[in-house]
C-alpha positions in Angstrom: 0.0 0.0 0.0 1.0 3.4 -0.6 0.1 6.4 1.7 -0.5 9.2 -1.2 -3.9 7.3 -2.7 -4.1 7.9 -6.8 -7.5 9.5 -8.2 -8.7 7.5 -11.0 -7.9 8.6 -14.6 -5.1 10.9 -12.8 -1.3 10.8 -12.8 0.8 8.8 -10.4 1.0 11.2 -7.0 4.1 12.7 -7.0 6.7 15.7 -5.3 7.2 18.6 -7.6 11.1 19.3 -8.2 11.8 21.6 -11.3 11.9 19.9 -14.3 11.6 16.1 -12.2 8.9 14.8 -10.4 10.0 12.7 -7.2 8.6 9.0 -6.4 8.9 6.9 -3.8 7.9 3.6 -2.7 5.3 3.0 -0.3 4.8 6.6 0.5 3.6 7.2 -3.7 3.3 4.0 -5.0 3.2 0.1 -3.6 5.6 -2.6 -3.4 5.3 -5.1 -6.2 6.1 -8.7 -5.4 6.3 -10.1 -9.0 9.3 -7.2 -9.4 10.9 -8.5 -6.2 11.6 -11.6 -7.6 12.7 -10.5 -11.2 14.8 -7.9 -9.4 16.2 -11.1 -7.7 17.4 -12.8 -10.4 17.9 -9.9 -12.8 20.4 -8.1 -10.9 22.6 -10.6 -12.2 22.5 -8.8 -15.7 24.0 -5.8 -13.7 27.0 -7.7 -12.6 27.6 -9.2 -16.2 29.5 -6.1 -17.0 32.3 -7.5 -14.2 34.0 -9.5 -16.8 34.5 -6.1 -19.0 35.1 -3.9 -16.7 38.2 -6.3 -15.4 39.0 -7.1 -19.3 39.0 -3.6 -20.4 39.7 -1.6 -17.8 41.9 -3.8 -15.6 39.7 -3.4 -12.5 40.0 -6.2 -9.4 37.0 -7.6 -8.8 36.1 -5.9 -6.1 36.6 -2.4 -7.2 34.2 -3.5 -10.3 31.6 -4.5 -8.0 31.5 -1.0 -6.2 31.5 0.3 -10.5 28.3 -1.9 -10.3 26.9 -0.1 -7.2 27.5 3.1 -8.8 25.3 1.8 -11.9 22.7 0.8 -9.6 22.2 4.1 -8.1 21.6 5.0 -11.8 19.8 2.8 -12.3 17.2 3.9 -9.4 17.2 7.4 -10.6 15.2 7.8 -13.4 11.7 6.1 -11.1 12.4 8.2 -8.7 12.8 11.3 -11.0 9.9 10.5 -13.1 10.5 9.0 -15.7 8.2 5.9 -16.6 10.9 3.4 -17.8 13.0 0.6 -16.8 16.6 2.0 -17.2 19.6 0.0 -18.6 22.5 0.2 -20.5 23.0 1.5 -24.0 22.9 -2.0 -24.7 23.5 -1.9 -28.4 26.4 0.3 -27.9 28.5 -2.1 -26.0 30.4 -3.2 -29.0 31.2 -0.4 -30.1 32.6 1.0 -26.9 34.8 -2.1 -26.8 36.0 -1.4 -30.2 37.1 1.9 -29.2 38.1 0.8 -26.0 40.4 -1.6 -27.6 42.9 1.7 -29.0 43.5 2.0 -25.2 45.9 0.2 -22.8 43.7 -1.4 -20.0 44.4 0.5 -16.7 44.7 4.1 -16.7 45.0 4.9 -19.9 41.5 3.3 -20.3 39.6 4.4 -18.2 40.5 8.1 -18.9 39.3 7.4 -22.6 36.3 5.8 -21.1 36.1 9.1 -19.0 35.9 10.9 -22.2 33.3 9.2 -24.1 30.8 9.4 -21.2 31.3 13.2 -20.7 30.6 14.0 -24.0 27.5 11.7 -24.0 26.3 13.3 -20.6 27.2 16.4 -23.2 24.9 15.5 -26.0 21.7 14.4 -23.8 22.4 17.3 -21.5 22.2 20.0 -24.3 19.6 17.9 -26.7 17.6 17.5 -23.5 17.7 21.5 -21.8 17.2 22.9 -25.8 14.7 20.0 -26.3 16.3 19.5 -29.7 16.9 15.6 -29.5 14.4 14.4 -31.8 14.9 16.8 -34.6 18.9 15.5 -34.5 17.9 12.1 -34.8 16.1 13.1 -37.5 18.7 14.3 -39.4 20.3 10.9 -40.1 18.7 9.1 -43.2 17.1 6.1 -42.3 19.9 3.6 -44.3 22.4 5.2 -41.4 20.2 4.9 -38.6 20.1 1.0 -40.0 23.4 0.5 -40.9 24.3 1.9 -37.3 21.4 -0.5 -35.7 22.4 -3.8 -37.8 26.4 -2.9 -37.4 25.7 -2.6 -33.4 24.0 -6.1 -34.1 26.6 -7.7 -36.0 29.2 -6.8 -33.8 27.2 -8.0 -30.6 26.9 -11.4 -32.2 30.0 -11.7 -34.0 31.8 -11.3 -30.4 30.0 -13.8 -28.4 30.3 -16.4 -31.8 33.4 -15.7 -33.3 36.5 -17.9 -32.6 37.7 -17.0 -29.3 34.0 -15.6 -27.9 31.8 -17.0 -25.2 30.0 -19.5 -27.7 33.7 -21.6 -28.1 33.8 -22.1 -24.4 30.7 -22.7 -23.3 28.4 -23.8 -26.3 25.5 -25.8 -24.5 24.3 -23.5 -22.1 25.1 -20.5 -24.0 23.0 -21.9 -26.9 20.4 -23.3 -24.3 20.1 -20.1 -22.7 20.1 -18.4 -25.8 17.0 -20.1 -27.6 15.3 -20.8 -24.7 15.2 -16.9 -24.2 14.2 -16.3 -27.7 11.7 -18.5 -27.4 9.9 -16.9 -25.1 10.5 -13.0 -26.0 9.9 -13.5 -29.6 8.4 -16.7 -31.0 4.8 -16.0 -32.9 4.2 -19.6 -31.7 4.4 -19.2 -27.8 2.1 -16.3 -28.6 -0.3 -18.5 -28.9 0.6 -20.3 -26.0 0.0 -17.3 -24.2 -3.4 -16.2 -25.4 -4.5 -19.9 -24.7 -2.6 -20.7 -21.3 -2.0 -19.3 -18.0 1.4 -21.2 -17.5 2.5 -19.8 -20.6 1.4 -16.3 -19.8 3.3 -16.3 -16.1 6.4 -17.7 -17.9 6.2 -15.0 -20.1 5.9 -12.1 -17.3 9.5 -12.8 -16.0 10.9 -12.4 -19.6 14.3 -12.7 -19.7 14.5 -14.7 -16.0 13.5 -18.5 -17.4 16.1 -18.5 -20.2 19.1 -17.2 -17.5 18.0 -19.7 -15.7 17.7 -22.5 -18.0 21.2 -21.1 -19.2 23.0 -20.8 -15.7 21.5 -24.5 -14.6 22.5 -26.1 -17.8 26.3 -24.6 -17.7 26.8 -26.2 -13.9 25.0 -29.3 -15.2 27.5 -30.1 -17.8 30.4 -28.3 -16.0 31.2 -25.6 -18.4 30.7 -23.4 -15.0 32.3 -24.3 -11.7 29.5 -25.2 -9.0 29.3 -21.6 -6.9 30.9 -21.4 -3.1 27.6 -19.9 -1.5 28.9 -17.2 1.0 26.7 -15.7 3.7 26.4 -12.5 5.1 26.6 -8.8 3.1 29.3 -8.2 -0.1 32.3 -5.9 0.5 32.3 -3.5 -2.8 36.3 -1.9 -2.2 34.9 1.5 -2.4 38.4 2.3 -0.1 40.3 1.2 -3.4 38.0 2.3 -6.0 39.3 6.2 -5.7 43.1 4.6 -7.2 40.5 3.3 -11.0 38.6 6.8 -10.9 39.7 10.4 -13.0 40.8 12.2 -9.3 43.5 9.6 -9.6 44.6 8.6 -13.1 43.6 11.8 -14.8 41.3 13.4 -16.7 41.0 12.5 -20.8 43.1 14.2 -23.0 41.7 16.1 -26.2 43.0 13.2 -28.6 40.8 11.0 -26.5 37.7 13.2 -26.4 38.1 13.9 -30.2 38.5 10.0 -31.3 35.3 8.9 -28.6 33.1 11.9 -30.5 31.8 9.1 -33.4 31.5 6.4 -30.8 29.5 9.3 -28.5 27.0 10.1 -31.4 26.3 6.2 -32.3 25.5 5.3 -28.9 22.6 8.5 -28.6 20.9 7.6 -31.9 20.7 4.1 -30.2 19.6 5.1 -27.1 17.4 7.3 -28.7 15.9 4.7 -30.6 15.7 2.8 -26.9 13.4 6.1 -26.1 10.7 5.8 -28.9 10.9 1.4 -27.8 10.0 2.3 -24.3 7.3 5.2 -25.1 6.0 3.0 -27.8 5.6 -0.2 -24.9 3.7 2.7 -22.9 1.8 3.5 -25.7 0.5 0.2 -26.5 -0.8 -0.1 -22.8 -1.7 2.8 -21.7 -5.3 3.3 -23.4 -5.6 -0.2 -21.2 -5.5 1.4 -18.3 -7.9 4.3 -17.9 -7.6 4.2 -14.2 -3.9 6.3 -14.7 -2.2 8.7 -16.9 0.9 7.7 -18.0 3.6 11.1 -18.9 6.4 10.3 -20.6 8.0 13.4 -21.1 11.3 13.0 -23.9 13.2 16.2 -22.1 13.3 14.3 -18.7 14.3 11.5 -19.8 17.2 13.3 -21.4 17.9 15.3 -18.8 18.5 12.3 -16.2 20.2 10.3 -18.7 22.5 12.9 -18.9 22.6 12.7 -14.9 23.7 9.4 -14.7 26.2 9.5 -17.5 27.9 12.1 -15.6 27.9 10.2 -12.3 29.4 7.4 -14.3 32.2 9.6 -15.9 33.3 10.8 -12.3 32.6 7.5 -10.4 32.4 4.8 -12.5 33.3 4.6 -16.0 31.3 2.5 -18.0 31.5 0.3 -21.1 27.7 -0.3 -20.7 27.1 3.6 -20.5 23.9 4.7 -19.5 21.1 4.2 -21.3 17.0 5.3 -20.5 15.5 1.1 -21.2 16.2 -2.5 -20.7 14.0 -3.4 -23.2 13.5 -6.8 -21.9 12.5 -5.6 -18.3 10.2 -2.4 -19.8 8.6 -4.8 -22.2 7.5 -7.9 -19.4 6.7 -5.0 -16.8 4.6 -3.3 -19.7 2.8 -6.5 -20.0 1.9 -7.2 -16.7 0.3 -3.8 -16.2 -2.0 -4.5 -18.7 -3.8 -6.6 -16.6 -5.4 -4.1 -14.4 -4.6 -2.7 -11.0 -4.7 -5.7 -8.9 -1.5 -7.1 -11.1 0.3 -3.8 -10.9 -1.2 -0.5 -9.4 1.2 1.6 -11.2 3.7 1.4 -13.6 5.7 3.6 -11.9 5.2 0.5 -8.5 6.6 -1.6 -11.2 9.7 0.0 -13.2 10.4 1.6 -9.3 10.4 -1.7 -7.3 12.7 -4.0 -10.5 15.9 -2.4 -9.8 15.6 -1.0 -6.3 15.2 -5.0 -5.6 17.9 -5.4 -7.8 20.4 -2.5 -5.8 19.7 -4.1 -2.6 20.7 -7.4 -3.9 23.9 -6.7 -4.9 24.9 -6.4 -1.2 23.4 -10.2 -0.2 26.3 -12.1 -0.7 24.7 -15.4 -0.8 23.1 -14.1 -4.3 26.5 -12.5 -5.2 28.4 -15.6 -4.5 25.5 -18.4 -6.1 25.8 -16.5 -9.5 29.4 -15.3 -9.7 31.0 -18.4 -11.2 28.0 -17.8 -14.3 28.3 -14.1 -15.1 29.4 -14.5 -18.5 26.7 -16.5 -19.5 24.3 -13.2 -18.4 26.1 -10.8 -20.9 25.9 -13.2 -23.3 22.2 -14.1 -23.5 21.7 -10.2 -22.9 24.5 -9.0 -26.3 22.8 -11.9 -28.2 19.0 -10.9 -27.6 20.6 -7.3 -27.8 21.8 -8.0 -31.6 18.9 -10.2 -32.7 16.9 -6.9 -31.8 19.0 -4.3 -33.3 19.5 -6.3 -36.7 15.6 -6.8 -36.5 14.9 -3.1 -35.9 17.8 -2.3 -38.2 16.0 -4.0 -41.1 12.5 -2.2 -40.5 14.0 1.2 -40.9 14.8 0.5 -45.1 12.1 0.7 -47.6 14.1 -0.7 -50.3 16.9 -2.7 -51.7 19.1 1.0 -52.2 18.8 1.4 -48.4 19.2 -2.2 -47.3 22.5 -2.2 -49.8 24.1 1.4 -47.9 22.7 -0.1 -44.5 24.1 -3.6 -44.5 27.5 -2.4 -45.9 27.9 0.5 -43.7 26.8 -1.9 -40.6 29.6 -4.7 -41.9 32.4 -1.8 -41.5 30.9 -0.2 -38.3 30.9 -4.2 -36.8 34.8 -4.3 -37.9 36.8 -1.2 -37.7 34.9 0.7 -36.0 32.2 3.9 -35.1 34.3 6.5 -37.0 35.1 4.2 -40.2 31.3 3.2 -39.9 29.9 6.3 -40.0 32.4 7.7 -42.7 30.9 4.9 -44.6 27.3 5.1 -44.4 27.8 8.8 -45.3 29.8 8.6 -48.3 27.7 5.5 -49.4 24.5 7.5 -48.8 25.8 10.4 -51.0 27.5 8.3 -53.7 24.4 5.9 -53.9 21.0 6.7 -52.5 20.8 10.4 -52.3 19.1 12.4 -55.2 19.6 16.3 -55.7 15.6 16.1 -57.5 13.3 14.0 -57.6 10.8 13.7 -60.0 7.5 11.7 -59.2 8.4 8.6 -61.2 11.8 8.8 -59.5 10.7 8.9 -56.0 8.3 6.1 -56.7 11.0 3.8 -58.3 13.4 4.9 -55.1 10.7 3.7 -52.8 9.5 0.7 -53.7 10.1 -2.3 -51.7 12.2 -5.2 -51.6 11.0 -8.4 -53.4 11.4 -12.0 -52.9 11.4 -13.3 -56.1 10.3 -17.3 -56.0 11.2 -20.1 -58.6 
């Protein structure tokens, strides 16, 4: 129960604060219990990013898992600020950042370029946000570059978990388990049906991503491509102590090579997470006309604005390769689902989106949870990158109206994937100009230029 009661057909109750509008639980909305459990399990996604912050920024464990408490601060912010959304990474982006991170030295040198790349994307939502000029930037870019940086994002976030040397080599079964079981449930027109027919099938469905990381994690200690986990009790000890000797007050601040070679990688990862923006307020869309009892705001600017926030946390705290991003698609899109149902299965969708990652902050100090999934981490990221790039390609490929398009899409996506956000953009750009664009167009033209692609059957 909450002790500020909402008016039907009204907004969620709330604290004026400038341009936010303050939540809290209990006090403006209730405790959810099926979010207490995905928040559970799920938190686990939080800690993937571990293995990369040790990889690429040479960080000891422990001072990554204080990164991670940083990110879930973040992570609590937006709910609590307004905004209507479950909050994640820049998921897509990940990739990329790695590519880039990969000019850098792991240690220092790192982490300063990391610096960098977040403070010029707290930058771009900061300025796009206060001027309210994001969407008219975004649509700037032709829609073959908005695919070709979609389906490159994709590309590279399969071709690293499949190609020789990835995840997939070393632990095939339960990464492929985990993988389809996932996709299975997220995507497949024919569980669907399972769903409009079956109430097992719906509940499986309302913790998303959880039965496939499940399925994934069990199957990997089954057949031992995990070690069995030491289960610790008690609280975890992030080394906040040690953390100030990974942060900018001790290695130093980026230099302007750095910020000037992030600028591409910066720009990719807001027209994604831009894109992530028009996902989650199209998930809202599709279920709040379903729910007459509460108006749903989803205002763009504030979800700029504290993306811009927690980007700039993360640049002084905590770099990160995940960044910060304004969705988890998979956690908007099962929370989205379950408030369809009515106000007995959620009373607010701010109760919902609120109580996932507060759960999920609070468990990343049990250490019995800490210790039972730290040997299976990587398989977490995994299922999350691949279900990230079957998305993006997926999304990528709806953006093109015709073969032109596809053709400047998929090439500039294949060179984005391999050398790179600079050499990818330079390539959608000058492909676009050589190939698709037009100085006039006459009638006949434009219709020839538009029509679609064709599967041509023998």
């Amino acid at each position: 129960m909450s002790v500020i009661k909402r008016s039907h057909g009204k907004e969620q109750p709330y604290w004026p604060a400038g341009p936010f509008k303050i939540r809290l639980p209990f006090v403006h909305y209730r405790w959810e219990m099926a979010e207490t459990i995905q928040g559970m399990i799920m938190f686990v996604v939080s800690m993937a990013m571990i293995p990369l912050l040790e990889k690429y920024l040479g960080l000891p464990y422990d001072v990554a898992l204080a990164y991670v408490v940083v990110c879930g601060i973040g992570f609590m912010l937006p709910n609590l600020l307004g905004v209507p959304m479950v909050p994640g990474w820049i998921t897509p982006a990940i990739p990329v950042v790695l590519l880039f991170l990969g000019n850098f030295e792991p240690g220092p040198e790192s982490i300063r370029a990391l610096m960098g790349l977040q403070l010029i994307v707290t930058a771009i939502f900061f300025i796009l946000g206060i001027t309210r000029l994001g969407s008219k930037l975004v649509n700037l870019f032709p829609a073959s570059i908005k695919a070709g940086i979609l389906i490159g994002a994709g590309i590279a976030a399969l071709s690293g978990e499949i190609s020789e040397g990835g995840r997939l080599a070393n632990t095939p079964i339960s990464l492929i388990i985990g993988f389809l079981v996932t996709a299975y449930v997220l995507f497949s027109l024919n569980f669907r049906d399972y769903i409009n027919k079956h109430k097992w099938a719906k509940v499986i469905a309302g913790y998303g991503m959880v039965p496939g990381t499940l399925v994934a994690m069990a199957v990997g200690w089954m057949v031992s491509e995990y070690p069995l986990p030491a289960i610790e009790f008690g609280f975890s000890a992030p080394a906040f102590g040690e953390m100030i000797n990974y942060l900018p007050f001790t290695v130093g601040l980026p230099t302007l090579e750095m910020l000037w070679l992030a600028i591409p990688t910066a720009l990719i990862a807001y027209v994604i997470a831009f894109g992530d923006i028009i996902v989650g307020k199209s998930l809202l869309d599709r279920v709040d006309h379903l729910r007459p009892d509460e108006h749903i705001e989803v205002n763009v600017d504030r979800v700029h604005l504290v993306t811009a926030l927690r980007n700039l946390i993360h640049s002084i705290f905590a770099p990160y390769p995940g960044l910060a991003g304004p969705l988890f698609t998979g956690a908007m899109a099962t929370i989205a689902e379950r408030y369809r149902h009515g106000r007995s299965a959620m009373d607010s969708i701010y109760s919902g989106a609120g109580v996932f990652w507060i759960v999920g902050f609070v468990a990343l100090f049990a250490l019995p949870l800490i210790t039972l999934f730290k040997p299976v981490l990587p398989i977490a990221l995994s299922i999350t990158l691949l279900i990230t790039g079957y998305l993006c390609i997926s999304v990528g490929v709806e953006q093109v109206r015709n073969a032109t398009q596809m053709g400047v899409a998929g090439t500039m996506g294949v060179v984005l994937a391999v050398y790179g956000a600079g050499y990818g953009l330079l390539a959608g750009i000058a492909l676009y100009f050589l190939i698709e664009w037009r100085r006039k167009e006459s009638e006949e033209s434009k219709k020839e230029a538009e029509e679609p692609i064709e599967v041509v059957e023998n």
